[in-house]
FIKOLVEX-653284 format. One record per residue: x, y, z negated of N, C-alpha, C, O in turn; residue in three letters. Coordinates in steps of 0.05 Angstrom, whole numbers, plus 5000, padded with zeros to 4 digits. Atoms other than C-alpha are relative to their C-alpha. Layout:
% residues N
XYZXYZXYZXYZala ...
END
This chain:
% residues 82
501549775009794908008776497250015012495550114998unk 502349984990789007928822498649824990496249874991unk 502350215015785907298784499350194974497150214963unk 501149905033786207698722498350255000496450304984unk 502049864985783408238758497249985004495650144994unk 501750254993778307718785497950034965495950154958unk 501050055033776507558709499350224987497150184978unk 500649775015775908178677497450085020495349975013unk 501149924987771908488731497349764999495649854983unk 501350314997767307748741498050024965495650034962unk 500749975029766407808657497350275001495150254990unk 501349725003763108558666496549985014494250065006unk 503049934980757608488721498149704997498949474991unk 501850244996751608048729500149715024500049475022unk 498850164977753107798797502449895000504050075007unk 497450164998759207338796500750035013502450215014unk 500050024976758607098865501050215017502650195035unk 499349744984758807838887502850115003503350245023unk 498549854994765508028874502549905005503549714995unk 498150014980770808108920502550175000502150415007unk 497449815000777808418916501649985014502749765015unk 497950024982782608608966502450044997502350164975unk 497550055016790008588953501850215019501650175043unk 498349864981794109028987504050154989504550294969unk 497049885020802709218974501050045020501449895039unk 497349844982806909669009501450054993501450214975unk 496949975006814109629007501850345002503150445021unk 499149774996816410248994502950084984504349884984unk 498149915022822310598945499649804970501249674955unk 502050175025816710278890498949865008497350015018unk 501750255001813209678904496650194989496350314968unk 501849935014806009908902496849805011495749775033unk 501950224988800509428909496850184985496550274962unk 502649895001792709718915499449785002500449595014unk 502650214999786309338896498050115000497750304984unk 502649794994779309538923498349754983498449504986unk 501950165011774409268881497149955017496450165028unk 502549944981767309058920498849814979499549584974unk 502850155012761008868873498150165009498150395018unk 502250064994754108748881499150405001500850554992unk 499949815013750509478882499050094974500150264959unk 500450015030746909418821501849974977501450044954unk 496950045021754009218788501450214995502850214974unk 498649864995756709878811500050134972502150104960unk 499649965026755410188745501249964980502150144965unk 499850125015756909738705503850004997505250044978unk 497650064996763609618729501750394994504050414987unk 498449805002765210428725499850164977501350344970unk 500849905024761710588663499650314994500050515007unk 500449735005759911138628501750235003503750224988unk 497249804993764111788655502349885000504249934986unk 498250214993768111258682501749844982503749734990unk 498850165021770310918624500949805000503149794990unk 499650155002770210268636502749795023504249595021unk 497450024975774710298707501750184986503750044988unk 498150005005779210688674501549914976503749994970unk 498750245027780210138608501149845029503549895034unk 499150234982781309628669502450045010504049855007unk 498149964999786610028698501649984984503549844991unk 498649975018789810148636501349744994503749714997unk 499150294997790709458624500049825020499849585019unk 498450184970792609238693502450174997503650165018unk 497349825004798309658678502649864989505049904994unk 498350085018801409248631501849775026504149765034unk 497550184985803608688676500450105038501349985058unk 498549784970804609198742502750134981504250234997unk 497949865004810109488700502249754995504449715007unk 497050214994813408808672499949935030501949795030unk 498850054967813808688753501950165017503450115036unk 498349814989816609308765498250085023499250095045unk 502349874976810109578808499150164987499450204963unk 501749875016805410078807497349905016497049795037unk 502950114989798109948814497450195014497650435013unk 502349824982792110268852497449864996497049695013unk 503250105009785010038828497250205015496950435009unk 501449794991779410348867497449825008497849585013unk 502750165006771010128871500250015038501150215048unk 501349944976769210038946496650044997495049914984unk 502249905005763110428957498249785022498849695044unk 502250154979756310018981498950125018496950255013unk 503049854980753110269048498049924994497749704984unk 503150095001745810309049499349825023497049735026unk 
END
């Protein structure tokens, strides 16, 4: 899930190079695995779109194969310090 992740995200922004995703799953009742997204800051837009539009299409379809796994997913932008 995180290459495709990788790809989708990589496809959107200008900077390639820039972006970075962290993987994270805690064993719980549900299997739930979080991913922080980190691009460039000029990408940051891009990637969340208009009244967030475009992070929550990405979710939506990271959904599909978090459910055939039997997970749930957590998608979230890490914010750039100045």
């Amino acid at each position: 899930m995180k290459q495709t992740l990788h790809h989708i995200v990589s496809s959107i922004v200008n900077n390639e190079k820039e972006v970075a995703i962290e993987e994270n799953e805690q064993e719980t009742q549900e299997a739930i695995v979080s991913y922080v997204i980190h691009v460039a800051k000029e990408d940051m837009g891009k990637v969340i779109g208009k009244e967030g539009k475009i992070i929550r299409s990405i979710r939506n379809v990271m959904k599909i194969p978090a459910i055939k796994q039997g997970k749930r997913i957590q998608i979230s932008i890490a914010e750039q310090a100045e």
